[in-house]
TIFI-314517 format. One line per 2 residues: number of its first residue (from 1); their letters; for each residue x, y, z of C-alpha. Coordinates in nm, 4 decimals, always signed. Example, Ala and Ser with C-alpha at 12.3 -4.5 7.8 and 13.67 -1.06 7.14 Angstrom:
1	as	+1.2300 -0.4500 +0.7800 | +1.3670 -0.1060 +0.7140
//
This chain:
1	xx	+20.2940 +3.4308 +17.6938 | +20.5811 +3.6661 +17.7141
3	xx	+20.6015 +3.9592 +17.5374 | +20.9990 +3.9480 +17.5771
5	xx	+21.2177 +3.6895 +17.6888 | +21.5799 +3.6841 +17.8189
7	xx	+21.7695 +3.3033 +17.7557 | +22.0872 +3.2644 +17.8875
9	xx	+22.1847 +3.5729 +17.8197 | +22.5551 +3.6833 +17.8741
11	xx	+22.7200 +3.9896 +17.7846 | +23.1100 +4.0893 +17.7280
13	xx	+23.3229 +4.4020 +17.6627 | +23.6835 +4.3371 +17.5153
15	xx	+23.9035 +4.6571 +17.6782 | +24.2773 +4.6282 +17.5564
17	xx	+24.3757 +4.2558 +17.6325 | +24.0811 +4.2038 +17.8863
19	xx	+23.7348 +4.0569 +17.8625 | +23.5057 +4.2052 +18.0716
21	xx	+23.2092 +3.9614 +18.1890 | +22.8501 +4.2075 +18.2777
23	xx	+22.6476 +3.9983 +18.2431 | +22.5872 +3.6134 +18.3168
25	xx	+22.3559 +3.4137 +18.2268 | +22.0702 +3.6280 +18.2310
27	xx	+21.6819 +3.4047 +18.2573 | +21.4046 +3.6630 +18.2348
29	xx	+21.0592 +3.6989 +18.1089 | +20.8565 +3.9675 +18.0830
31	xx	+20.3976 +3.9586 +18.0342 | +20.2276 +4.2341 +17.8638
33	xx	+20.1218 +4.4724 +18.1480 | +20.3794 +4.4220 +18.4290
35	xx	+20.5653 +4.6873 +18.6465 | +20.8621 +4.5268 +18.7110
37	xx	+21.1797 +4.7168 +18.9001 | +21.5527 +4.6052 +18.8174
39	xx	+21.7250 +4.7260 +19.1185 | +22.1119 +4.6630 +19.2470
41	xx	+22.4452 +4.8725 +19.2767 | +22.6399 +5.0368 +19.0581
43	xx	+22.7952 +4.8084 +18.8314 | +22.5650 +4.5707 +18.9312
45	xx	+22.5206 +4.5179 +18.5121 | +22.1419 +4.7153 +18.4979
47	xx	+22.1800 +4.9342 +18.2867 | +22.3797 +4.6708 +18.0270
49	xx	+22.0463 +4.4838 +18.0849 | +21.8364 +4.7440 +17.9982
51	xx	+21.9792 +4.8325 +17.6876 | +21.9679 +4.4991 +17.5848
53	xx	+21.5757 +4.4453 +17.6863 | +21.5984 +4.7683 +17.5029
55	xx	+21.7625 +4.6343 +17.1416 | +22.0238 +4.9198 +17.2585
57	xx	+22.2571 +4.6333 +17.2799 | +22.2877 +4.3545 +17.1906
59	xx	+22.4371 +3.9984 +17.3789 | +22.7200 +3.8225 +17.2978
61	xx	+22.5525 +3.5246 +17.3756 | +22.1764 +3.3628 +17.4253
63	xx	+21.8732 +3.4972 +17.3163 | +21.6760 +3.7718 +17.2893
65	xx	+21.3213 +3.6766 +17.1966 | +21.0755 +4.0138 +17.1154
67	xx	+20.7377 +3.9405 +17.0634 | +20.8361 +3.5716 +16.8945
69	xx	+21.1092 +3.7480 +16.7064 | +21.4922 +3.6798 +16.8124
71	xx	+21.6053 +4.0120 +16.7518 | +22.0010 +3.8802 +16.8810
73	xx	+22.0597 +3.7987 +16.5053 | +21.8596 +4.1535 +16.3651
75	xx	+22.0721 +4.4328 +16.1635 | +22.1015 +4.7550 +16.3101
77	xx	+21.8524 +4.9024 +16.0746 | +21.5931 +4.6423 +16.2056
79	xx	+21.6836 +4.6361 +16.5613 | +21.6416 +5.0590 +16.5235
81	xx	+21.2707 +4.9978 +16.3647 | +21.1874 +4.7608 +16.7052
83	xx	+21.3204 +5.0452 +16.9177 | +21.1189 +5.3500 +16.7663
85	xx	+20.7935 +5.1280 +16.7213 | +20.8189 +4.9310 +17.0202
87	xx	+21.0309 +5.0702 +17.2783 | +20.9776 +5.4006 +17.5071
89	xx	+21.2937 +5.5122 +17.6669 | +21.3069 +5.7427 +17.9715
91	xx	+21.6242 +5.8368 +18.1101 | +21.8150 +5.9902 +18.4230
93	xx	+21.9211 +6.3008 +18.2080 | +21.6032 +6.3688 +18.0130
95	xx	+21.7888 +6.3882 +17.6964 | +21.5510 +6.6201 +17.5517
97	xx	+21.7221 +6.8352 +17.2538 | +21.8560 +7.2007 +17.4346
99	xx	+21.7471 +7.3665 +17.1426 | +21.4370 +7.2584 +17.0262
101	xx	+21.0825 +7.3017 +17.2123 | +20.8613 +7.0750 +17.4051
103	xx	+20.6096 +6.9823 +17.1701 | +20.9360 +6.9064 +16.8615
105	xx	+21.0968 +6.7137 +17.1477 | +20.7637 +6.4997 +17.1343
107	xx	+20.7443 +6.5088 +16.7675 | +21.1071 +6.3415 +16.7157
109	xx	+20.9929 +5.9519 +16.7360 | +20.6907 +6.0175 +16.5082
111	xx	+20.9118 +6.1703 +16.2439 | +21.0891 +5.8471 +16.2170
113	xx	+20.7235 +5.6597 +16.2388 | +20.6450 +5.8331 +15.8736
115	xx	+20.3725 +6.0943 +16.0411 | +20.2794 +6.3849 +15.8111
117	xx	+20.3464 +6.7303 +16.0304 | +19.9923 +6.8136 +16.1042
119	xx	+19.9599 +6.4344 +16.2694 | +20.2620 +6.4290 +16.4563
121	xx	+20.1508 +6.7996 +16.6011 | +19.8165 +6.7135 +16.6737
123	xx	+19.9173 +6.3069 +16.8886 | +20.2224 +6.4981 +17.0437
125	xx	+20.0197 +6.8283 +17.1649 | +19.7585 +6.5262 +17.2976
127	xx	+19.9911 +6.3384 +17.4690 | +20.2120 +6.6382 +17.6785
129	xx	+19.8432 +6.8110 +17.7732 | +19.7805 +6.4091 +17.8793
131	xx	+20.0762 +6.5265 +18.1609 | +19.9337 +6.8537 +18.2545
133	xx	+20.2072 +7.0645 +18.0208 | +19.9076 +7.2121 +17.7610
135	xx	+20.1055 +7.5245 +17.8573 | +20.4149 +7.4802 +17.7908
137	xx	+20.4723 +7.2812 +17.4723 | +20.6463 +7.5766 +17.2829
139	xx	+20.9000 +7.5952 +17.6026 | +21.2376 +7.5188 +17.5875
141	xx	+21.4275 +7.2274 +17.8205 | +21.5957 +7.5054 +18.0072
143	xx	+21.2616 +7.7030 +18.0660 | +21.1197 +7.3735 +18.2232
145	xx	+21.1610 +7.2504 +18.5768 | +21.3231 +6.9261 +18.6004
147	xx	+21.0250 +6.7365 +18.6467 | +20.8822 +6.9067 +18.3538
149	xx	+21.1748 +6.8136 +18.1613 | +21.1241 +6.4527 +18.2844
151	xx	+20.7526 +6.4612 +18.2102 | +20.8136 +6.5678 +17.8536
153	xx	+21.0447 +6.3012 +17.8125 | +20.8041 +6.0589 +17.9094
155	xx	+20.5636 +6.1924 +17.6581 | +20.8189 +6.1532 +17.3877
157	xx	+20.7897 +5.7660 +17.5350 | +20.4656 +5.7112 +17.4668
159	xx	+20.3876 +5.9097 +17.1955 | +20.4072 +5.6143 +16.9571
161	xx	+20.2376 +5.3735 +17.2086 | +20.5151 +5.1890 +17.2673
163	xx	+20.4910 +4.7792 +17.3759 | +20.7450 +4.8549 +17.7051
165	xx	+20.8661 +5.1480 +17.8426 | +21.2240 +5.1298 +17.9744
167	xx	+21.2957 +5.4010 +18.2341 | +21.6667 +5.4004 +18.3416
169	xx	+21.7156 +5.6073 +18.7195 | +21.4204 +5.8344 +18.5951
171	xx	+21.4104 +5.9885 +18.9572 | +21.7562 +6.0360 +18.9679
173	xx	+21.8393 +6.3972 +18.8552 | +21.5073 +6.4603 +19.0568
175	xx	+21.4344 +6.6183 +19.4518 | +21.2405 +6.3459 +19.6257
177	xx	+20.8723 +6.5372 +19.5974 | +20.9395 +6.5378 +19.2174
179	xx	+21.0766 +6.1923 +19.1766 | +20.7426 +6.0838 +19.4289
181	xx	+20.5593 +6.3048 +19.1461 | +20.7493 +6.1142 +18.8706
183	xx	+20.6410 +5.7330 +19.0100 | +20.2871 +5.8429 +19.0543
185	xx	+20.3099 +5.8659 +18.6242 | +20.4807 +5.5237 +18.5654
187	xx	+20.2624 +5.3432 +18.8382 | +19.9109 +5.5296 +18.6462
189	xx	+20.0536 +5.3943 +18.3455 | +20.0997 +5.0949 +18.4518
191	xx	+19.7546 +5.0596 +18.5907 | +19.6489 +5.1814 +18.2634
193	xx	+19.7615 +4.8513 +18.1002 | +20.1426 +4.9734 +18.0087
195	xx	+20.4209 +4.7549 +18.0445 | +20.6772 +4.9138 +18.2719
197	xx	+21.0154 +4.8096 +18.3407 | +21.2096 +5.0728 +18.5707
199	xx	+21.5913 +5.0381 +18.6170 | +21.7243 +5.2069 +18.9912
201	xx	+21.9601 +5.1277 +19.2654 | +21.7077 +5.2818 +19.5334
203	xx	+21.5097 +5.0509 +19.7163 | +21.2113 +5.2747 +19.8363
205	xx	+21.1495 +5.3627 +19.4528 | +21.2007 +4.9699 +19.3393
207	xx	+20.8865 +4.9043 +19.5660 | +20.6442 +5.1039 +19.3895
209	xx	+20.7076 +4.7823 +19.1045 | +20.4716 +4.4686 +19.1262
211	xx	+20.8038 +4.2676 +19.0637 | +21.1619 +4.3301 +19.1945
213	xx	+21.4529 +4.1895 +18.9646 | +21.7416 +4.2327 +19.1943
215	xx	+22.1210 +4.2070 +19.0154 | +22.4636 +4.1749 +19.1454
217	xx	+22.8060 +4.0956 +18.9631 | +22.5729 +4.0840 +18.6455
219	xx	+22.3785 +3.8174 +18.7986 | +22.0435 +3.7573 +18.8795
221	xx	+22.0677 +3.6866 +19.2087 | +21.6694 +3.7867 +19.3437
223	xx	+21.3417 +3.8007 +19.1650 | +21.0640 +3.8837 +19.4265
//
């Protein structure tokens, strides 16, 4: 049984007079516990997809089917509840808040969860020593390496024990001994019985993935 399903899903952009097709026809399920790598060029519609896996987005057509829920007809209130409770993001560009420190970066998704202060402290402290930074959660992004950065945003992932975790280029902003670094985490979470669905255009980091979803013209045109 799926834990997320994709049917027929298409997605358009109106810009001035034109309507601009990303994505077409778009057949996809997802199980509890896969690793599964979306991989094609730019343009190729991935990141679209993601945010639409993501309830970032949401299609102009089809259906979106969460957990037996068809979050395509959801308000934006709702669809924001699915994406804090259910829903880790990690991103190219960390987007972890300049001014505020490791362990508040961590904090932010349980504040929306309805956490007293002393809880959200205690599971966010937990969950960055979890990634070997214990000694640095009162550091600021720009006192952090960039794999730091990138490991504290995948705390603030999983720090409400999310059903998928979505991870858009996360090597991308990365040298290749970090990114290698960075993989090693998503493929131990995996392994830990984490669903893991990792958006890229490189092919050597799509193979660490059990499954390979590859995309072109907004098409699925490979699923190995």
């Amino acid at each position: 049984m799926p834990i997320l399903e994709l049917q027929n899903v298409n997605k358009a952009y109106q810009l001035d007079s034109q309507n601009l097709q990303v994505l077409k026809n778009i057949n996809l399920k997802i199980k509890k516990g896969e690793f599964i790598a979306i991989m094609g060029p730019s343009g190729s519609g991935k990141s679209t997809l993601m945010h639409i896996i993501g309830c970032l987005d949401t299609a102009s057509s089809g259906k979106v089917i969460f957990e037996k829920q068809d979050v395509s007809q959801l308000s934006e209130a709702e669809l924001a509840q699915i994406r804090n409770q259910k829903v880790g993001f990690v991103f190219q560009s960390f987007n972890l808040i300049p001014r505020t420190t490791a362990l508040a970066n961590v904090e932010l998704p349980l504040i929306y969860k309805g956490l007293d202060i002393k809880e959200r402290k205690k599971q966010a402290q937990e969950v960055l020593e979890k990634f070997g930074l214990g000694s640095r959660i009162y550091h600021f992004p720009n006192q952090l390496s960039g794999g730091e950065q990138q490991r504290v945003a995948i705390a603030r992932a999983l720090v409400t024990q999310p059903l998928i975790i979505l991870a858009d280029e996360p090597t991308g902003n990365l040298d290749s001994k970090t990114g290698a670094e960075i993989i090693k985490i998503f493929e131990y979470l995996n392994k830990a019985g984490n669903t893991v669905i990792l958006v890229t255009h490189e092919k050597d980091i799509a193979e660490h993935a059990k499954k390979i979803i590859k995309l072109h013209d907004g098409q699925i045109i490979g699923n190995i």
